[in-house]
C-alpha positions as CSV (number, residue, x, y, z in Angstrom):
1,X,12.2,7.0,-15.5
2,X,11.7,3.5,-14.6
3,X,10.2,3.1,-11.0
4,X,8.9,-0.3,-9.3
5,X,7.7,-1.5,-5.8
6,X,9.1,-4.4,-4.0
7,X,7.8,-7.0,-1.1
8,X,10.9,-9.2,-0.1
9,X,10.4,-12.3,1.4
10,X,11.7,-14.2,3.9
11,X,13.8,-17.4,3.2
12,X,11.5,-20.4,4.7
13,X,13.1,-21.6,7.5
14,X,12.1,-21.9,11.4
15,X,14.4,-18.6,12.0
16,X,12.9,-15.8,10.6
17,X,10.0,-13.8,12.3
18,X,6.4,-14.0,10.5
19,X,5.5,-10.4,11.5
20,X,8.0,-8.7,10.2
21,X,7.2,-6.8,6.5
22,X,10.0,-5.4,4.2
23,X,8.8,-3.1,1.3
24,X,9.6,-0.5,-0.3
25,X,10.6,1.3,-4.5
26,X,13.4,1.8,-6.9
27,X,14.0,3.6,-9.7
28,X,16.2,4.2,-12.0
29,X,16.8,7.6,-14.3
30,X,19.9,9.4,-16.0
31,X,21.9,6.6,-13.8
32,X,20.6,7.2,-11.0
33,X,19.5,4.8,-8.7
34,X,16.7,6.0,-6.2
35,X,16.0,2.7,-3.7
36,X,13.6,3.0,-0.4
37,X,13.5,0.0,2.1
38,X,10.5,0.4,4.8
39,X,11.2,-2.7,7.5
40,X,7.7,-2.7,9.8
41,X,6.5,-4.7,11.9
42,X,7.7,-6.4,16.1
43,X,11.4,-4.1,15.4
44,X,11.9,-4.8,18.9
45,X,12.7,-8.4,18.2
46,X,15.4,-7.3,15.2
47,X,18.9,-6.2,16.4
48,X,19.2,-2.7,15.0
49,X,22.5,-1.4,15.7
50,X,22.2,2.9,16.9
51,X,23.3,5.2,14.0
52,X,27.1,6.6,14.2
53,X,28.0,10.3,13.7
54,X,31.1,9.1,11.3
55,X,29.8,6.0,9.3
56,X,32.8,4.0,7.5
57,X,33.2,1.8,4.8
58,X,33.0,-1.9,6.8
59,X,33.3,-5.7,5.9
60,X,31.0,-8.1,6.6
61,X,28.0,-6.3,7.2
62,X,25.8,-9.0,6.6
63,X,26.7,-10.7,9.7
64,X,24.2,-8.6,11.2
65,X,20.9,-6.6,10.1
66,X,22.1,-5.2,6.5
67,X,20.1,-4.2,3.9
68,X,21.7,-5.0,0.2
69,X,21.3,-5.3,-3.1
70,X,23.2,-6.3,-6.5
71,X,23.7,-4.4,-9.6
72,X,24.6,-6.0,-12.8
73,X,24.9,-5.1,-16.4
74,X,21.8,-7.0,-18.8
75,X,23.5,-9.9,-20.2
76,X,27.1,-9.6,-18.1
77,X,28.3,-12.0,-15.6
78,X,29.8,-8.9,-13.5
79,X,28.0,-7.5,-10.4
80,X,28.4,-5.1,-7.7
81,X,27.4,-5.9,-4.2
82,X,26.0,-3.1,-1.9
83,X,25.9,-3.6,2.0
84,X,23.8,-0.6,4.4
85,X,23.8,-1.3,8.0
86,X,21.2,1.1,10.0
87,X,24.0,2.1,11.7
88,X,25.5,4.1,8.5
89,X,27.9,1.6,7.5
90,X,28.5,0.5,4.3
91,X,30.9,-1.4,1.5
92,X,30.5,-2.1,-2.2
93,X,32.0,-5.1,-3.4
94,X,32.2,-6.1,-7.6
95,X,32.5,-10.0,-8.5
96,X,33.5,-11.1,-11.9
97,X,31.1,-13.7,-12.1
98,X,28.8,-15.5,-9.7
99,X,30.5,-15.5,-6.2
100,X,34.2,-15.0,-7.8
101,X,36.8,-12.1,-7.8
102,X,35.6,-10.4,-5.5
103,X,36.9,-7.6,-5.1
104,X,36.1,-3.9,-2.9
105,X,34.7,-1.4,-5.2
106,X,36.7,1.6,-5.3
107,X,34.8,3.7,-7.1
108,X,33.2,4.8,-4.4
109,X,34.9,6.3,-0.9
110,X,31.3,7.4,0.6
111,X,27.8,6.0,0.4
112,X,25.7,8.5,1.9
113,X,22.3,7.1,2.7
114,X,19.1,8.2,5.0
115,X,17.9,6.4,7.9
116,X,15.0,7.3,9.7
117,X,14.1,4.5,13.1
118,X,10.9,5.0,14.2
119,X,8.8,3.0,17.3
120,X,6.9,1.1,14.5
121,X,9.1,0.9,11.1
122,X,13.1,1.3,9.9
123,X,13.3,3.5,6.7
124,X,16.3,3.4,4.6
125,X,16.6,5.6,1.2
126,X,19.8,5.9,-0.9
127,X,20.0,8.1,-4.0
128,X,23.1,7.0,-6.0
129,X,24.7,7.7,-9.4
130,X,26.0,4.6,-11.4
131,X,28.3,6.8,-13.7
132,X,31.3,5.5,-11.7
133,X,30.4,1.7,-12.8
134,X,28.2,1.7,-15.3
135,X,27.4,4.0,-18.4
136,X,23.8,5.7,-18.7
137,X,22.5,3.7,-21.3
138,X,23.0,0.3,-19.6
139,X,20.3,-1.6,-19.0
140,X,20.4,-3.2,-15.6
141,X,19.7,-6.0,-13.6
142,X,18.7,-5.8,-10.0
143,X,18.3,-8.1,-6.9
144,X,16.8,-6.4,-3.4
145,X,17.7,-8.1,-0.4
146,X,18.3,-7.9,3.4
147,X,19.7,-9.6,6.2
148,X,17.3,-9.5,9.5
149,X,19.6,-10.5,13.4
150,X,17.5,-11.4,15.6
151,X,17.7,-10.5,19.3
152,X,17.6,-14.9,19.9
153,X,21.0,-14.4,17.5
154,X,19.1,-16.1,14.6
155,X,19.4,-14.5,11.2
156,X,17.1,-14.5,8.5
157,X,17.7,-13.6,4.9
158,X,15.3,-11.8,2.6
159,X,14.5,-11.3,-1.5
160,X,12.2,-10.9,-4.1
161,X,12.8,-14.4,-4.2
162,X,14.9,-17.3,-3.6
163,X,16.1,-18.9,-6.8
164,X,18.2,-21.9,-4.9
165,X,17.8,-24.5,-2.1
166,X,19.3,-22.2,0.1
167,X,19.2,-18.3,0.9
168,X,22.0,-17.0,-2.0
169,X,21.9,-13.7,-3.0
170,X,24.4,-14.0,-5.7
171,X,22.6,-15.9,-8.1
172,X,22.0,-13.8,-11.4
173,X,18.6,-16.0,-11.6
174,X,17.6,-13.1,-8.4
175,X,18.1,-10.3,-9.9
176,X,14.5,-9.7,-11.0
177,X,14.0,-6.5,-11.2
178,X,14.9,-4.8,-14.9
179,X,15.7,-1.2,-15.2
């Protein structure tokens, strides 16, 4: 089993909120893929949309508070794109190479996941198999990101790092994390 811990952090600009704190673990074992994201911190200044009883697959989650992250093969220009709202939502997307063909993963028609919204912290865990995408031995690339709304409307994007001038997710040079 390989397990890690994570701190994201925020993309320097004027919009994001210094006392927020996103941490959390993944690992990865018999291609599965275990990730935790803990958000703690003033939650009353993030816009956390209320869980739904039937969540659906969704575009465009990242126009609002969405925790992600990006799978790719070691040494393949291919990637897959995961979107969780707190509200239950979710969509997978797979690009051939950096920000091109993408295209809605069908692979998958659910993506169960666990959130737990507490006065003081937002937990999200997901326990996923790859064996849809990717075969067991694979080793794997991964970048851990989210998306924070605030209640001002301002939106602030988080990662283990940011690799460009600007908040990008996509760039292969992010996904830092080896499993």
């Amino acid at each position: 089993m390989n397990h890690q811990t994570f701190s994201l952090q925020p993309f320097l600009t004027d919009d994001y909120l210094p006392n927020l704190k996103i941490t959390g673990n993944i690992s990865h074992h018999s291609n599965h893929l275990d990730i935790n994201y803990q958000l703690t911190g003033d939650l009353e200044q993030v816009v956390i949309p209320p869980p739904v009883d039937t969540p659906t697959r969704q575009y465009e989650l990242w126009q609002n508070t969405c925790f992600e992250f990006f799978v790719g093969v070691k040494n393949s220009q291919s990637y897959w794109e995961f979107n969780l709202s707190p509200a239950g939502h979710w969509n997978i997307y797979h690009f051939d190479n950096y920000r091109q063909g993408m295209q809605e993963e069908k692979a998958f028609t659910e993506l169960p996941f666990s959130i737990q919204n507490k006065s003081d912290s937002l937990v999200l865990s997901l326990k996923l198999n790859l064996a849809k995408i990717i075969s067991e031995n694979q080793v794997i690339d991964v970048a851990i990101t989210t998306v924070i709304k605030q209640q001002n409307s301002h939106v602030s994007y988080w990662a283990l790092a940011h690799q460009g001038a600007e908040a990008d997710f996509h760039l292969r040079e992010s996904f830092l994390i080896e499993l």
